[in-house]
N, C-alpha and C positions, 0 to 999 in steps of 0.2 A: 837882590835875591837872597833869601833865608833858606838855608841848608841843614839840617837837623839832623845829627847823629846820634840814633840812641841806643846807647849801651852804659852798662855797669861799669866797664872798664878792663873788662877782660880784653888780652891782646888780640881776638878776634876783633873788636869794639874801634880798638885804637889804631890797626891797622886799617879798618874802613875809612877812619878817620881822614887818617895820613894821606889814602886814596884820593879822596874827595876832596880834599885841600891841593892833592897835585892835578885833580881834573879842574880845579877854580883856576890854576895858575896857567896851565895850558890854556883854557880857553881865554884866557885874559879880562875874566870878567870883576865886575865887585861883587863879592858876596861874603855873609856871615854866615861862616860854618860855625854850628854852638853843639856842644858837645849835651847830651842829656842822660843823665846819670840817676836819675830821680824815676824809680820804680813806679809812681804812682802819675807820672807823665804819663811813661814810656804805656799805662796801661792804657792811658785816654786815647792813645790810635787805635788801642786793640792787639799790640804786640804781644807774644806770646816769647818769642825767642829773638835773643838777641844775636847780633846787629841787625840795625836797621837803619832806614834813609828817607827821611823826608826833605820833601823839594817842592817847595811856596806853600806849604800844608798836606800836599799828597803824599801818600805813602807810594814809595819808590820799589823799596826792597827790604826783607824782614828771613832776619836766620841766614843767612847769608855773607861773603866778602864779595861786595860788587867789582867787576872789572873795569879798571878805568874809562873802555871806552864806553862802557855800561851809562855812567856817571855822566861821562863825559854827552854822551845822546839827552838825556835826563835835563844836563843844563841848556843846550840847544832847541828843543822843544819849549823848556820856559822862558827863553830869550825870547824865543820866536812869536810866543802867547801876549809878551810884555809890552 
């Protein structure tokens, strides 16, 4: 599973990060969380404000800090697809 955080790097950005790397470890799954820093990515989903969360290519959440159990639904739903 491919996890994509994209933000600039502002502590909003890094704390979703954080989030999302403690919702991988709770669910015990494998996954690459990759951080995305690159404005002209970040524009190819159509984000406008950062944070945001993609999950196997979906946009998840945008402008917001997700709640882990947020995340945490987010990766069970893509287990469940897989």
């Amino acid at each position: 599973m491919k996890i994509e955080v994209l933000g600039t790097g502002c502590a909003r950005c890094n704390t979703t990060e954080e989030i999302v790397k403690q919702a991988v470890r709770d669910a015990g799954i494998e996954a690459e969380v990759v951080k995305v820093k690159d404005i002209r990515e970040i524009a190819k989903y159509g984000v406008m404000v950062t944070p945001a969360v993609v999950v196997e290519g979906k946009l998840k959440s945008v402008g917001k800090i997700p709640e882990l159990e947020e995340v945490l639904e987010w990766i069970k739903e893509r287990s469940d697809h897989a």
